[in-house]
N, C-alpha and C positions, 0 to 999 in steps of 0.2 A: 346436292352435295356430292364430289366424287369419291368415291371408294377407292383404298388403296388395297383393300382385303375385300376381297369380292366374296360374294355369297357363298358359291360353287367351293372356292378355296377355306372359307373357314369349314364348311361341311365335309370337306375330304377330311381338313385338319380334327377335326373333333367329335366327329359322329359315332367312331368305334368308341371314345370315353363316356357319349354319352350311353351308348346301346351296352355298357360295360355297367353303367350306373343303375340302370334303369333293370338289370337283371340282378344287381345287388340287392333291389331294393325288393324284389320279386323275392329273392330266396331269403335275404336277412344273412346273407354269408359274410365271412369279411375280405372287404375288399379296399382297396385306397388306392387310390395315382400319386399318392405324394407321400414321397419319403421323410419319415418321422428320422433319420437318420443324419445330424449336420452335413457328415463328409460325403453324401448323396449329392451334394449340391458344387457346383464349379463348370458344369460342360452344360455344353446344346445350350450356352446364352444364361443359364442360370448363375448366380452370384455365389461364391463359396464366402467362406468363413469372413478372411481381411477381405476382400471387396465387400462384404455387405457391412462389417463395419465400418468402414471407412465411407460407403455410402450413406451412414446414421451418422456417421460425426460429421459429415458434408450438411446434413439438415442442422445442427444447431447452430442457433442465431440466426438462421435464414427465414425469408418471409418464400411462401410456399406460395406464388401466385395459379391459382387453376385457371384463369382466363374465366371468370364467370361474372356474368352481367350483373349489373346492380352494386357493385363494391363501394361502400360507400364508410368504410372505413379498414383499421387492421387489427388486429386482438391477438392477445395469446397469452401467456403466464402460466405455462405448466410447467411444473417441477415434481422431477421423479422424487418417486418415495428413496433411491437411494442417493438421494441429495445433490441430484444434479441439474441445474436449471437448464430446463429445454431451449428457452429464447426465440420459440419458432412461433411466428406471426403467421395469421391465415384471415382470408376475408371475409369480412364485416358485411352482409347483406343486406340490400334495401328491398324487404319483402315482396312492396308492389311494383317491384321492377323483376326480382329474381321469380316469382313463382308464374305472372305471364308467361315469362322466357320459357317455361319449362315445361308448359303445354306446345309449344309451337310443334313441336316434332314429334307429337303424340300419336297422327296418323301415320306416317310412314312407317313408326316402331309397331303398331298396330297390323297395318298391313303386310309386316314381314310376314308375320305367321311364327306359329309355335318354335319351329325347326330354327329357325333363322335366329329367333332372339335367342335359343337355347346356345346355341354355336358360340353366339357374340359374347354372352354370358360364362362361357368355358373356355374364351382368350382370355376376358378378363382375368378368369381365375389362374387362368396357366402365366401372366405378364404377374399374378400377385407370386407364386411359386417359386418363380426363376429368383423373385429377389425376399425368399423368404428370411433368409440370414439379418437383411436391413429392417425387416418388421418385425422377426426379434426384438430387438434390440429399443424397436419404437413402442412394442407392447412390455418387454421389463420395465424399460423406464416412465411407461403410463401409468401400469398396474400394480406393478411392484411383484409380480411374478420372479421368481428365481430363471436364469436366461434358457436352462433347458427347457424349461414349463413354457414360458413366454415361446419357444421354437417348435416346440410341438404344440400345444392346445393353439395358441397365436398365430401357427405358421399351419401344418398339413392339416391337424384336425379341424380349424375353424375353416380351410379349404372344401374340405369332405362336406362338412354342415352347408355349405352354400352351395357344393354340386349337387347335395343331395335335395336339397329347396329345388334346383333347378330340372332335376327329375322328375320327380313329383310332379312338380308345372308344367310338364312336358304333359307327364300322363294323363294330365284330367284336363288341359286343352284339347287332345286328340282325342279322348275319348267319345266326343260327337265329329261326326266325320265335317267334311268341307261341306259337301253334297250331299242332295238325296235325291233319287229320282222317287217320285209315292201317286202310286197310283190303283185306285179303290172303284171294284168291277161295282156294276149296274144292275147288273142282269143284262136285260134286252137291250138298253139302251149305250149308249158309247162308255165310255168309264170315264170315272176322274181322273184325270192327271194333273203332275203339279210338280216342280222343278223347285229344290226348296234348300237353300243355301244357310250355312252356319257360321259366324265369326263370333271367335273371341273376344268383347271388347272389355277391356280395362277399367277398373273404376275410377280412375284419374291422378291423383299424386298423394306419392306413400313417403308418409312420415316413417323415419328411422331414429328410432333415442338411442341410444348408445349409453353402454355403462361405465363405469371406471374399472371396474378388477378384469372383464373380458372381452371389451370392443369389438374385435373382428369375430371370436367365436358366436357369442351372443348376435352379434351385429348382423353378421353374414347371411344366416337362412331368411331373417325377413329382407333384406337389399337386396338378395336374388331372388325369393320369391316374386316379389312385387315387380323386377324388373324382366323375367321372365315370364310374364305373366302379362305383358305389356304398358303397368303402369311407369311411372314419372317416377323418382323416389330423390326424397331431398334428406339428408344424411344429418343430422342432429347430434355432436357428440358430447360426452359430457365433459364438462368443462377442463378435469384432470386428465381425460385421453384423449385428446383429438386428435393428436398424428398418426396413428395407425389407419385410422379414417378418414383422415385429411389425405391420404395416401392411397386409398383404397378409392375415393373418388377420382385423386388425379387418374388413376391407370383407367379408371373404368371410361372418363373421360374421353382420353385418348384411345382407347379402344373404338367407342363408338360412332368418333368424327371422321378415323380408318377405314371402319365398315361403311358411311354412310350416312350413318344418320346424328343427329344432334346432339353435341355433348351434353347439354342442359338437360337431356334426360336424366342426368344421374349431377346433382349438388352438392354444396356444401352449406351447413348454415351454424358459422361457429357465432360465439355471445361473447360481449364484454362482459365482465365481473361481476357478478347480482345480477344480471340482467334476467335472467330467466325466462328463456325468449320457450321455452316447450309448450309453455299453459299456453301462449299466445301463438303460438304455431298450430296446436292440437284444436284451435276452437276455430282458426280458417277454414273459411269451404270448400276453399280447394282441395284441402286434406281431406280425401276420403278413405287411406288406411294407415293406420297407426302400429308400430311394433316397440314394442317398450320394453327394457328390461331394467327393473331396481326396484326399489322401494315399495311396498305396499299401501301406504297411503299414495304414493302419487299415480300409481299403477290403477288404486281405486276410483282416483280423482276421473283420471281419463276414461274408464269404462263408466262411470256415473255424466259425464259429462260433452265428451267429442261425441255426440249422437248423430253426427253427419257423417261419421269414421267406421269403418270395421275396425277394432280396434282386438289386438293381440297382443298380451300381457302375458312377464314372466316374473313374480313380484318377491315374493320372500314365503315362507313354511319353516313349520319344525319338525325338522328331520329325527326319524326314532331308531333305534336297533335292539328289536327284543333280543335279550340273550339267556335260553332257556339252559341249551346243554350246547354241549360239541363233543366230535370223535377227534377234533385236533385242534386242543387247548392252546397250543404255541402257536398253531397256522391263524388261530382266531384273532390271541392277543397279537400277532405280528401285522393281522391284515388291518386290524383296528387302528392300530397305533399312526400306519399309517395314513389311511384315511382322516384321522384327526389331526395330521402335521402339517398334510400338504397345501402347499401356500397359505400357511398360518389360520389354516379352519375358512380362508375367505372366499368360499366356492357355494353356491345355492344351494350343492349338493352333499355337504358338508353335513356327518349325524349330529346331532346336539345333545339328544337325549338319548340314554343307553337303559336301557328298563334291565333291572335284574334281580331276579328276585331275592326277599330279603331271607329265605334260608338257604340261598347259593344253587348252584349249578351243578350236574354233572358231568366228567369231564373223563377222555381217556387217562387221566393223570390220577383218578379217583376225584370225588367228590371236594367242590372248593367256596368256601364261605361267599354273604356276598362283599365281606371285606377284604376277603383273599381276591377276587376279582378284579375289584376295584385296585388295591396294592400292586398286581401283577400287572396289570392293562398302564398302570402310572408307571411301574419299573421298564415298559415296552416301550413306552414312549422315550422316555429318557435314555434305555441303551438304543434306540433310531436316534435320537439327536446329542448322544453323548459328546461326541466327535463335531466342533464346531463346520469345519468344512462342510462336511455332509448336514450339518442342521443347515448352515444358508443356503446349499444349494436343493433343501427344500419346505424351508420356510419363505424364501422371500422375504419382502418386506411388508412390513404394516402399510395397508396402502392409506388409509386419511387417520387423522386424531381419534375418530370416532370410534373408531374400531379399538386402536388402546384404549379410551375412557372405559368402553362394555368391558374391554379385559381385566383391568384393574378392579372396576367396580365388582365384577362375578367373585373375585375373591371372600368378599364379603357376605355373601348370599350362603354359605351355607359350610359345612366341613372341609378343608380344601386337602385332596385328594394328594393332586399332582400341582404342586405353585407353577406359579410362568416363572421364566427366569431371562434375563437380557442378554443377549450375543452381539458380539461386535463382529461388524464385516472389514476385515481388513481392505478388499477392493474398495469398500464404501461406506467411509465414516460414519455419513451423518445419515445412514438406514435405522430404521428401526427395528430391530430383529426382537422378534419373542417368541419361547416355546408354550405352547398350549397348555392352559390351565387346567384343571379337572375337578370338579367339586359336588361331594356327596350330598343326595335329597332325599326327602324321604316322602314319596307317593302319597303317604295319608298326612300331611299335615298340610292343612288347608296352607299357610304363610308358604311352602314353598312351593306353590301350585301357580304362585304369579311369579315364578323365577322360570320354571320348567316349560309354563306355556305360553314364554313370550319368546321369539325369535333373540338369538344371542349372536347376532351376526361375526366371526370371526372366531379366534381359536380357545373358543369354549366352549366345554361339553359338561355334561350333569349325567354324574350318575346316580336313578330315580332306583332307589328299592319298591318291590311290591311284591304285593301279598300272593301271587302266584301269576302262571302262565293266562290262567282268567281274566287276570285284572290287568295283565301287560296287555294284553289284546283288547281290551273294554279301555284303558288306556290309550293305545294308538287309536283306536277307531275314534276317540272324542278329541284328539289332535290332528288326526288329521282330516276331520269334518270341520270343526272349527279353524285352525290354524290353516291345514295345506301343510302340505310336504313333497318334496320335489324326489324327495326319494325314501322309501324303507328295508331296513337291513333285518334281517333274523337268524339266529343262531339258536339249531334245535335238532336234537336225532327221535325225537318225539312225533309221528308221521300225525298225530292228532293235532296237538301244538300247531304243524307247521303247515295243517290244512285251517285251524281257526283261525291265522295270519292271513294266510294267503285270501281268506274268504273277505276276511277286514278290507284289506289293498284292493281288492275287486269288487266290493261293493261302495267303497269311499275313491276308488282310483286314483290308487298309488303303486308308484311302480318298484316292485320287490326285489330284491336281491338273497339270496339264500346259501346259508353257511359257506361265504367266500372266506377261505382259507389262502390263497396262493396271488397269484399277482393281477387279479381283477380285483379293484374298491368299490365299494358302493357309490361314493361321488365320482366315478367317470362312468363316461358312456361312449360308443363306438358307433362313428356316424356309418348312414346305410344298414343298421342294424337294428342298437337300441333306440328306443323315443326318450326323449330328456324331455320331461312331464308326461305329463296327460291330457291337458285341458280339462280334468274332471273333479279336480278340487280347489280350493279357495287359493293354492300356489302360486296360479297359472291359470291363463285358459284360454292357450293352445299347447300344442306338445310337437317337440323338434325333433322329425319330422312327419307328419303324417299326409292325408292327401286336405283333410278342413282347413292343415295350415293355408293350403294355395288354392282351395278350388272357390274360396267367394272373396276372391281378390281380382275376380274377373267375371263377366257374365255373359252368356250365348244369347247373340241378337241372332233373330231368322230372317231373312228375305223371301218369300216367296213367290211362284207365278205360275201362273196358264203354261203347261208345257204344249 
């Protein structure tokens, strides 16, 4: 296959971003290449605002052909959650046509070597960049993200999360050299010598499941993982997002027919309606890794059962935030409020449970009940989303039914704090717009013990009384050993308190956040910095990103000989 981007040329083009990544990732400093900023975008080939709409209204109702073997039919029926029918058809695969196809060019991707796919891997990302404006707009209307959220977390962060998989992969290929000359004295006699060669080789084609609320963020660190790592990876979306990924294949595609080698490295494999084609993907043998984000029975299904697979799951938990005291009661309830609105509570990393205890808090404001808390944290939220503008552009919309049934239904579960209440989006009638509910529990009665420690996926939170900072921490440690939780918040000027916390999160491995007041949340995290999980509780199990995500997604064959 000829190259129109040669080796040589992608590694002038991209070596300084990666040798840039790779020292991020060494310090945990912040760094990014991609501007979180819309009007960043228009030059050096990138799409500004009208061109990348108008490049998203060009996909409706078009059939997206990628040129991939095996098509043997056309699917599609997504409809954004704010009620606009996508109409975009993608192809129908004939398994045991598309997943041959998709070893064929396994060796050459193999033999580029680390450097080489890493490069190829950070055109991809920089051809997704230039047109992030249009993948806005393809992740709002999959997810239901409000358009800044879909442009940042969709557009430069979920970029960050896939250069930083591509780092990482870098480092722990190089970390055994190509060569070794070894040679082991005798004494008297000659010595041993021995000429003994290292490759990386792949463990052959990585499944990608894809979600609905974060496709590309989600998506991204295991598809560059795996591809930088030198496997195959066939792209799985789910059934309500496919174009942000049906898109993220084409470019990847064309990237890699550019450089050389075989587009069929990198697929698509969209489903008719029910079809449910994951279970029957994940148990192929040709699929030897899996990365999955959603649901925790299916998350479980596949780690109990693709036993052919390395399998890497990011499933669901019940997110906690003790709240003991604070020195800035208004920075607390400000930071809360927000963290519970943004994109209607539908983030993995979203708190549910708010532990506080039942004779209240101390606060720089004086001392506040735990129904002053509760009453204060519900008046926070309501003056964030008083002003409907500002509530849609950060609620979003409801992304499937399911998500309002839990909401409607949480009403009933217990004293209701803060109601949801319904907003109309003028841009977009038929959205479902609702502001977060809030409903008071009380830690010792057994009946509300199966509200608080089940996952409440979407914009509801429970606030749990308890009998002290004792039992809030004896509490988190039995949720998130049982349950999993993807993240825990704590609010506490108590240096004891906020050592039994932290002791909790580090023996159960959960990743803490501590009395944020100011404009960090507990549900975001900052790629090249923080890890979003852990792999070390029932959440998840791996963590984005560390070096376990990439280093047995590949394995060191030796050659050796008689020097």
């Amino acid at each position: 296959m000829t190259a129109a981007l040669s080796a040589h040329e992608l590694i002038a083009r991209h070596r300084s971003t990666l040798d840039q990544a790779l020292e991020a990732i060494r310090t945990r400093a912040y760094w990014s290449p991609h501007p979180e900023h819309p009007k960043a975008y228009g030059e050096n080939g990138s799409l500004d605002a009208a061109a990348g709409k108008a490049a998203f209204d060009a996909l409706l109702g078009s059939r997206l052909d990628l040129g991939q073997p095996g098509t043997d039919d056309w699917v599609g029926g997504e409809t954004s959650p704010y009620g606009v029918d996508l109409g975009v058809t993608y192809p129908h695969a004939d398994l045991d046509v598309l997943l041959p196809a998709m070893k064929a060019g396994r060796r050459a991707w193999r033999d580029a070597g680390a450097e080489q796919r890493a490069v190829v891997c950070l055109e991809i990302l920089k051809r997704i960049s230039d047109r992030t404006h249009e993948f806005a707009h393809a992740v709002m209307h999959t997810s239901g993200q409000a358009f800044m959220m879909a442009f940042q977390a969709g557009g430069p962060h979920a970029q960050d999360r896939g250069l930083e998989a591509v780092a990482y992969a870098y480092v722990e290929q190089v970390r055994t050299p190509d060569n070794a000359e070894w040679t082991k004295p005798q004494g008297k006699r000659d010595p041993l010598a021995m000429n003994k060669q290292f490759t990386p080789v792949p463990r052959g084609i990585s499944l990608m499941i894809g979600c609905n609320t974060f496709p590309t963020w989600n998506g991204y660190p295991g598809l560059f993982a795996s591809l930088a790592t030198g496997n195959a990876v066939l792209v799985k979306p789910h059934p309500r997002a496919v174009l942000p990924l049906a898109l993220t294949v084409q470019v990847a595609r064309e990237v890699l027919a550019e450089a050389g080698f075989d587009p069929n490295l990198v697929a698509l494999a969209a489903e008719r309606p029910g079809e449910g084609i994951a279970k029957t993907l994940a148990l192929r043998p040709e699929i030897r890794i899996i990365d999955y984000t959603g649901s925790t029975e299916f998350g479980d299904w596949l780690e109990a059962n693709a036993r052919q697979a390395q399998v890497y799951t990011e499933k669901a938990g019940v997110n906690t935030v003790v709240v003991h005291s604070t020195s800035d009661y208004k920075g607390m309830l400000s930071n809360l409020a927000f963290s519970l609105s943004l994109y209607s509570g539908q983030m993995c990393t979203t708190p549910q449970n708010l532990l506080v205890p039942r004779e209240g808090i101390s606060t720089d404001q004086g001392p506040k009940s735990y129904d002053e808390v509760v009453a204060d944290l519900a008046k926070s939220v309501d003056g964030l989303l008083g002003d409907d503008a500002r509530a849609n552009a950060l609620l979003g919309a409801i992304v499937n039914p399911d998500v309002k049934a839990r909401l409607e239904a949480a009403a009933g579960l217990g004293e209701v704090a803060l109601a949801s209440r319904e907003i109309t989006n003028p841009d977009f009638p038929g959205a479902v717009v609702r502001t977060p509910v809030i409903v008071k529990l009380d830690g010792a009665k057994p009946d509300d013990e199966a509200a608080y420690m089940s996952e409440c996926f979407g914009p509801v939170s429970f606030a749990v009384a308890v009998d002290s900072a004792e039992d809030a921490a004896e509490l988190l440690r039995r949720t998130v050993r049982e349950k999993g939780a993807m993240t825990v918040g704590a609010y506490t000027t108590d240096p004891e308190v906020e050592q039994a916390v932290q002791e909790v999160c580090l023996e159960e491995a959960a990743q803490l956040s501590l009395n944020l007041t100011g404009g960090v949340y507990v549900n975001q995290t900052a790629a090249f910095s923080d890890f979003h999980g852990s792999g070390g509780n029932p959440a998840a199990s791996a963590a984005l990103c560390d070096g376990a995500f990439v280093a047995n997604r590949f394995r060191v064959v030796e050659v050796r000989r008689d020097a």
